[in-house]
C-alpha positions in Angstrom: 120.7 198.4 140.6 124.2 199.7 141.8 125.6 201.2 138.6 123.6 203.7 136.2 124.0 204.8 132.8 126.9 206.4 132.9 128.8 205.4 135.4 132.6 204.4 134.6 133.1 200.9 135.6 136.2 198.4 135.5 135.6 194.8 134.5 138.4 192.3 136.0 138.7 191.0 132.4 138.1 193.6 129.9 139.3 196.6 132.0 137.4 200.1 132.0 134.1 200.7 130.3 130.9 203.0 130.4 127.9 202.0 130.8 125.4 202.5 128.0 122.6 201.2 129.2 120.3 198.9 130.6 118.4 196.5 128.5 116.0 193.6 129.3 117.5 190.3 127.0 117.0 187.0 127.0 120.2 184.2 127.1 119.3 180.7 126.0 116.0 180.3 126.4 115.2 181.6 129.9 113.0 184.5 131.7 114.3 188.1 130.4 116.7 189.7 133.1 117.9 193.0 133.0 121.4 193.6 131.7 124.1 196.7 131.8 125.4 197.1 128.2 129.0 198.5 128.8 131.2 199.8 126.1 134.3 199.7 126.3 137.4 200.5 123.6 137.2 198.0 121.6 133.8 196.5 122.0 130.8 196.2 124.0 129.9 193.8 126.7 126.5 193.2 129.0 127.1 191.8 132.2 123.8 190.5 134.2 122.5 192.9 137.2 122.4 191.0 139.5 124.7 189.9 142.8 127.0 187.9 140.9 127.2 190.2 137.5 127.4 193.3 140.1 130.1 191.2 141.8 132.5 191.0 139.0 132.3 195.2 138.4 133.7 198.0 140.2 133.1 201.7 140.4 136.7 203.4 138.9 138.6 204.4 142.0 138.5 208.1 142.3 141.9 210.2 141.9 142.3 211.4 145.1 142.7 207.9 146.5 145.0 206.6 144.1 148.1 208.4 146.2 146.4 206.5 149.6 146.8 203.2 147.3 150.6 204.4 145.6 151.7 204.7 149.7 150.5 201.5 150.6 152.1 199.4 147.9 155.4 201.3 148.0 155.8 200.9 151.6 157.9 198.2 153.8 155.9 195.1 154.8 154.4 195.3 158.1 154.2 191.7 160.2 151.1 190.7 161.1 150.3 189.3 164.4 150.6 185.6 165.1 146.9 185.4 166.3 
């Protein structure tokens, strides 16, 4: 498992969250899979752990690279090479 309870985590669709914990569930009828049960502000959400549910998180970026980020989008376009 990548992320652990308590881990901050941002979801492409509903944004930052926490995660809670880590429950075994069931969906429709198949085997039981592990799931991270995330809160977020106005809900709660489990995502699958697994490559493609681990694939749609990401850890929150830490503050002292946001600036690293702030430089790079700020600055003048750069051409890339024709190869």
């Amino acid at each position: 498992m990548h992320f652990t309870v308590g881990d901050i985590i941002v979801h492409p669709i509903y944004g930052i969250g926490k995660v809670v914990g880590i429950e075994d569930l069931q969906y429709q009828g198949s085997e039981t899979h592990p799931f991270y049960k995330i809160s977020l502000d106005n809900g709660m959400i489990w995502v699958q752990v697994d490559d493609a549910g681990e694939a749609r998180l990401r850890p929150l970026t830490p503050p002292g690279e946001l600036e690293t980020y702030r430089l790079v989008l700020t600055s003048p376009p750069t051409p890339l090479s024709d190869d």
